[in-house]
Each structure stands twice: as structure tokens, then as C-alpha cells.
C-alpha positions as CSV (number, residue, x, y, z in Angstrom):
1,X,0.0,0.0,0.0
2,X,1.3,3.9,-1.0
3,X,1.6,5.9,1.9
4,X,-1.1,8.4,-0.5
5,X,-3.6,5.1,-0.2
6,X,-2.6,4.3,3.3
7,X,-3.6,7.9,4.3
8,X,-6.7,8.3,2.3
9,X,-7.8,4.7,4.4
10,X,-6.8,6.1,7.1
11,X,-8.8,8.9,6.9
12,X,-12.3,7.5,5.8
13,X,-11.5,4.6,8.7
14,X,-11.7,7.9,11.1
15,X,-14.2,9.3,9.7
16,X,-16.1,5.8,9.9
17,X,-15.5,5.5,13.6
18,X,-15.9,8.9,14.8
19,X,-18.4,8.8,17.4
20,X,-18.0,5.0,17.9
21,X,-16.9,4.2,21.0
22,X,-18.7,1.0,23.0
23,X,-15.8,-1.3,24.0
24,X,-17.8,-4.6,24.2
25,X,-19.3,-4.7,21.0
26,X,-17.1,-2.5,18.6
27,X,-13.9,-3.5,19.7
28,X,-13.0,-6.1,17.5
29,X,-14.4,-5.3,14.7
30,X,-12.2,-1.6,14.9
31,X,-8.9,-3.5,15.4
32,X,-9.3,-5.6,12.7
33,X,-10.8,-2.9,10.4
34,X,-7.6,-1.0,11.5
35,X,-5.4,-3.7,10.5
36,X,-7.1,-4.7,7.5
37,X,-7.9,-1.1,5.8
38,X,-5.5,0.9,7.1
39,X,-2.4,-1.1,7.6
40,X,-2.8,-3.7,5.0
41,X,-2.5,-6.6,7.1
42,X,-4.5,-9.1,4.7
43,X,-5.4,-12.2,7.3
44,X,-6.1,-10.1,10.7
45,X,-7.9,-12.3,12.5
46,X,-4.3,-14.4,12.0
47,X,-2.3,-11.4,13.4
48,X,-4.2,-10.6,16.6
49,X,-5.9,-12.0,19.2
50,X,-8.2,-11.3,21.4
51,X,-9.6,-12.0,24.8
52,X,-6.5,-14.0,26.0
53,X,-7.0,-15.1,29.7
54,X,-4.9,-13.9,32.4
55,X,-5.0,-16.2,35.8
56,X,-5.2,-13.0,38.7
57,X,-6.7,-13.9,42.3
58,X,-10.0,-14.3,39.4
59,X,-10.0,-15.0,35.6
60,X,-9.3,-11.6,33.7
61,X,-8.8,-10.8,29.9
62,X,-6.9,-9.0,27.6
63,X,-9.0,-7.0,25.2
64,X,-5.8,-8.1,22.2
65,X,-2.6,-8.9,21.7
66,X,-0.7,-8.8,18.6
67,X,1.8,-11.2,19.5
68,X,4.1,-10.8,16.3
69,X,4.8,-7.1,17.2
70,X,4.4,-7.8,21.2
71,X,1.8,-5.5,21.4
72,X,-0.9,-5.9,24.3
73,X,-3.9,-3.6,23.8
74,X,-6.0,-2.8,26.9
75,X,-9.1,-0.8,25.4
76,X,-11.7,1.8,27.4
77,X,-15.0,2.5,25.6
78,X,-15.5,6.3,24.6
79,X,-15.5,9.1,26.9
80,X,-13.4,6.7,29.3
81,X,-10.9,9.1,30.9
82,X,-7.7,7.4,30.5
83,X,-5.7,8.8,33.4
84,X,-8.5,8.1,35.7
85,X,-8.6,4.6,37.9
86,X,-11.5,2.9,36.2
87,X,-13.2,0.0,39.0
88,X,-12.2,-3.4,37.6
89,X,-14.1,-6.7,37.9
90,X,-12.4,-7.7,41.1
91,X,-13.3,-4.3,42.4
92,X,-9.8,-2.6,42.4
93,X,-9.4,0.4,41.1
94,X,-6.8,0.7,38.4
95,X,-6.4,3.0,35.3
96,X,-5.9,1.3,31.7
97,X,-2.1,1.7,32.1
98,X,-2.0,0.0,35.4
99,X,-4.4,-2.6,34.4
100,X,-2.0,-3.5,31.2
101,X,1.2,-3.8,33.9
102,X,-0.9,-6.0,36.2
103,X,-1.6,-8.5,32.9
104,X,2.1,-9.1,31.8
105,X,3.4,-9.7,35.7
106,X,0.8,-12.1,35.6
107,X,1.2,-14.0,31.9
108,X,1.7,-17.4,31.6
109,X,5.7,-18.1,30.4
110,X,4.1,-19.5,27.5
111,X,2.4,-16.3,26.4
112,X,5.6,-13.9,27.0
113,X,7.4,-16.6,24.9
114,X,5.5,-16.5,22.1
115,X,6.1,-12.6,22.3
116,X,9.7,-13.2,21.4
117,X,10.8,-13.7,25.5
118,X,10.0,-10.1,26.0
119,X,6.8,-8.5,27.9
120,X,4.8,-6.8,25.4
121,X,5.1,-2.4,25.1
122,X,2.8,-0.1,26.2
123,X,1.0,1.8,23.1
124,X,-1.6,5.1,24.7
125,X,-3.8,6.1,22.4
126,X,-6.4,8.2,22.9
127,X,-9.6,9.5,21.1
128,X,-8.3,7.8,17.9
């Protein structure tokens, strides 16, 4: 893909999402829209994954994880304030970032070996 092409995608994928914003049931089909139309990534639902478990004090979930790049993504629905603690299902209160960190201390080896033996990086985004 032309960076012209990729940008034009780009665009009409944010003009497509704007306004979007409900974690649960647009998640996935963003990520692999993104993928797909935007960064040319022709079999997405072979790049990423999503809802891996993670084994805390109570089963948790990573919203996806791109484990060719070692990217984890831990995603808030719109108008989530990203800097602010959010209550999680165990009833802590963590903020997206904090969330992500408490995931990789708890992967399985398995999962930070398929990651190319390193813990994943952080990406923020916000209001994409």
C-alpha cells in the first residue's frame, strides 16, 4: 500500500469511527478494520488475538494482543478518561495503564514466549 492510499484509508477509517466508542461490542471489529484497511494486514484475525485469559486472584482478559509485534492492547469504551482509575471486575481500582502492567506480571511463560521472550510495550492512544 502507497503511503497516499494508506492515508486516504486512514482517513475515511476515522471518519467511519468517529463517534464509535462501545468497548464490548465495537472492539474487535475496529482492530481488525484497522489492520485490514488501514495497515494492509490481509489475514487479521491471524495477526491478533483477542480476549486472551490472564489467571489474577480471578480469571481476567486482555481485550488483544498482537503477538508478532508484542503489542498488548487494553481498550476503554469512549469518553473513558484514560488517566483516571476505572473499578475493575475484582473491584480494584486501576487506570488502563495499570491494568495493562498487572496482565504481563501475571502472563503465563508460554504467552511472554511466544512474544519473542520479551513482555509486550505499552501503546496510549487516545480518542483515535
Amino acid at each position: 500500500m502507497t503511503d497516499t492510499k494508506q492515508k486516504t484509508a486512514a482517513k475515511a477509517f476515522a471518519e467511519h469511527w468517529k463517534g464509535h466508542g462501545y468497548e464490548k461490542g465495537e472492539s474487535q471489529s475496529f482492530w481488525l478494520e484497522l489492520l485490514q484497511s488501514v495497515y494492509g494486514v490481509e489475514s487479521p484475525t491471524h495477526f491478533i488475538v483477542f480476549e486472551e485469559q490472564v489467571h489474577l486472584d480471578h480469571t481476567s482478559f486482555i481485550d488483544g494482543m498482537i503477538p508478532s509485534t508484542r503489542v498488548m492492547i487494553e481498550q476503554k469504551g469512549l469518553g473513558k478518561d484514560l488517566k483516571k482509575p476505572i473499578r475493575q471486575s475484582d473491584g480494584t481500582f486501576l487506570t488502563p495503564f495499570q491494568q495493562a502492567k498487572r496482565y504481563i506480571v501475571e502472563l503465563p511463560k508460554d504467552i511472554i514466549v511466544k512474544t519473542a521472550r520479551r513482555q509486550p510495550p505499552f501503546l496510549r492512544l487516545g480518542n483515535v
